[in-house]
C-alpha positions as CSV (number, residue, x, y, z in Angstrom):
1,X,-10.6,11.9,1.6
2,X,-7.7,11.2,-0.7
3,X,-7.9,8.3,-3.1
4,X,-6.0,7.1,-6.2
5,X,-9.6,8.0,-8.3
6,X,-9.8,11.9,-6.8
7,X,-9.7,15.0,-8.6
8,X,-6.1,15.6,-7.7
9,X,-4.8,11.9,-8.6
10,X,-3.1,13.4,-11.8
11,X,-0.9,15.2,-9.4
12,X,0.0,13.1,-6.6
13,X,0.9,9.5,-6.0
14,X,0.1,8.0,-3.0
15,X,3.4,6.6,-0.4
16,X,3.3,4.3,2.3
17,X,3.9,5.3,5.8
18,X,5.5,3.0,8.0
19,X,5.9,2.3,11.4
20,X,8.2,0.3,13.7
21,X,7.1,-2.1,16.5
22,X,8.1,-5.2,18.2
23,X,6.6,-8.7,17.9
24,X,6.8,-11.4,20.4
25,X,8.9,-13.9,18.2
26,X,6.7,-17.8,19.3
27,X,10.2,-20.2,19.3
28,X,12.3,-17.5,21.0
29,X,9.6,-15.7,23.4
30,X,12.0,-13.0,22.6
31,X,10.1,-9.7,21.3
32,X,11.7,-8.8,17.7
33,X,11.8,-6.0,16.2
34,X,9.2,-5.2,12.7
35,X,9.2,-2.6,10.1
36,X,5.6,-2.2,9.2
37,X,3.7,-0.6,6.7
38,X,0.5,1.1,8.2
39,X,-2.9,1.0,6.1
40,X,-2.7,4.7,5.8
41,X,-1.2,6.5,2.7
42,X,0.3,10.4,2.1
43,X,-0.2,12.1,-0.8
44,X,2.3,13.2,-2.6
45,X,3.3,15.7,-5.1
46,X,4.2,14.2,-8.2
47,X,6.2,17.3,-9.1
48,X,7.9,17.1,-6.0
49,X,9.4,13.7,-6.5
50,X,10.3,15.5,-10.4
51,X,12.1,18.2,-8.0
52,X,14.3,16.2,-5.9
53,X,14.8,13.4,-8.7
54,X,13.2,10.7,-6.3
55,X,10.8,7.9,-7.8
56,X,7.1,6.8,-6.2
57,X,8.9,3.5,-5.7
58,X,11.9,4.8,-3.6
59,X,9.6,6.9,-1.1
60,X,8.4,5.6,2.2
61,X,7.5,8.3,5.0
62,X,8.0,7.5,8.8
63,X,6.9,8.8,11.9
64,X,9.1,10.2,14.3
65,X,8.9,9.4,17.6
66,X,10.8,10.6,20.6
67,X,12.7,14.0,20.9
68,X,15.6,13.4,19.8
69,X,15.6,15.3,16.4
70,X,14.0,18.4,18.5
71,X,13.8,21.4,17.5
72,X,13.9,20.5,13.9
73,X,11.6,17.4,13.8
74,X,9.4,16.7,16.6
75,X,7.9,13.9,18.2
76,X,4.8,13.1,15.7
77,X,6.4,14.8,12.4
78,X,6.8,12.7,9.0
79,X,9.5,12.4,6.9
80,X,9.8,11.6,3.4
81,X,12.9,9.1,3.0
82,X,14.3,8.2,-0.3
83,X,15.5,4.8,-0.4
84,X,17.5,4.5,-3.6
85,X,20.0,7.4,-2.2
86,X,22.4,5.9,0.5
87,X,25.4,7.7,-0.3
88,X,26.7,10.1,2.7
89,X,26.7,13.5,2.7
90,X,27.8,14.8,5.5
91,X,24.8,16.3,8.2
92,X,22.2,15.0,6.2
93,X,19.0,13.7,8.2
94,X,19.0,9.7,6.9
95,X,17.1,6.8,8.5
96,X,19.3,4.4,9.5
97,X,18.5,0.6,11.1
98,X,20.6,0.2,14.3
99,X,20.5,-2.7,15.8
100,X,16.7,-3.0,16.8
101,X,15.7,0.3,16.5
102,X,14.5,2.5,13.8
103,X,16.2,6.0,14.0
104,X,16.4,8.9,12.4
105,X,19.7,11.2,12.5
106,X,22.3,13.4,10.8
107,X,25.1,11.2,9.4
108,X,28.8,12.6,9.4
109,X,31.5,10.3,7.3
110,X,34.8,10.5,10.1
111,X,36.8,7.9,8.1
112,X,36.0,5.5,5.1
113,X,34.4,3.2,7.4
114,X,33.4,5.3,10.8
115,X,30.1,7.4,10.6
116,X,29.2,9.7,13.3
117,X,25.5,9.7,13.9
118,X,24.1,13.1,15.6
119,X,20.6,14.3,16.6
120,X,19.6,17.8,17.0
121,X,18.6,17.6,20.4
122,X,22.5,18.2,22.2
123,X,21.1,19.7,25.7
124,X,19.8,15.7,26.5
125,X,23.1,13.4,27.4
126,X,21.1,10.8,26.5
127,X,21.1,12.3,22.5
128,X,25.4,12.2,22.8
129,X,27.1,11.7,19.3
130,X,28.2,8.4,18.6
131,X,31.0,6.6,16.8
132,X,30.2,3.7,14.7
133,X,31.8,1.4,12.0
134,X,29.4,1.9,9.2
135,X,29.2,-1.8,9.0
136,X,27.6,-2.0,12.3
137,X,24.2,-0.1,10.6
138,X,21.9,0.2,7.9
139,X,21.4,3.2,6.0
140,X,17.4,3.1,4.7
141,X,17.8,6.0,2.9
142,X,18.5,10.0,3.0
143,X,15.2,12.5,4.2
144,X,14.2,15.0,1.4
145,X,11.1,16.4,2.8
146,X,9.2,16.4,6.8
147,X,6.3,18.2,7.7
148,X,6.8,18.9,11.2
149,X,3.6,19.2,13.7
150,X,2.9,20.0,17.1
151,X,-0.4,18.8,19.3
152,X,-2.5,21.4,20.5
């Protein structure tokens, strides 16, 4: 197993991987929506980070869930999101906060304050582009790396 005291530990740094989930919310009895950090930890390649100019800091990974990003990311895969870069450029994959939900989706600037968000997955209607004033989301930061997997 990985730890900050292994053989390797001059070369990687370990990032959090977080996950989203819902919590009943005791006043309202309304379930809420949580970002949460798991106990689990990826390493990391230092000289990665160096690559993509990214700090340790800046890097959480999530889980994606769903099929939505399919046949790029697939339910289960991990991506690497830096969140000091928020600045659009156009068809990147970033992970954005909308409303409750966690997502994670190519952003497209349409006008100075309309984004279009897009998945990869266009034969589901349920994955339809959307319009949205960029106002009405909240950009977590731009993927630079995702290790996709598949269960056997």
């Amino acid at each position: 197993m990985y730890d900050e005291n292994s053989l390797f530990s001059g070369h990687y740094v370990l990032i959090p991987l977080y996950h989203d989930t819902y919590a009943l919310d005791a006043k309202t009895g309304i379930y809420r929506y949580q970002f949460n950090q798991s106990d689990f930890k990826l390493p990391c390649s230092k000289e990665l980070l160096k690559k993509f100019g990214v700090q340790k800091e800046n890097v959480v990974c999530i889980t994606v869930a769903g099929s939505s990003m399919e046949p790029v990311l697939k339910d289960g895969s991990i991506v690497a999101i830096d969140t000091s870069s928020k600045i659009i450029k156009d068809g990147r994959i970033y992970a954005i906060k909308q409303g409750s939900l966690v997502r994670i989706r190519k952003l497209y600037r349409i006008a100075s304050d309309v984004l279009k968000i897009s998945c990869y997955n266009q034969e589901d209607k349920a994955y339809a582009d959307e319009l949205v004033k960029i106002d009405k989301i909240e950009i977590i930061g731009v993927a630079f790396w995702w290790s996709v997997v598949q269960s056997i």
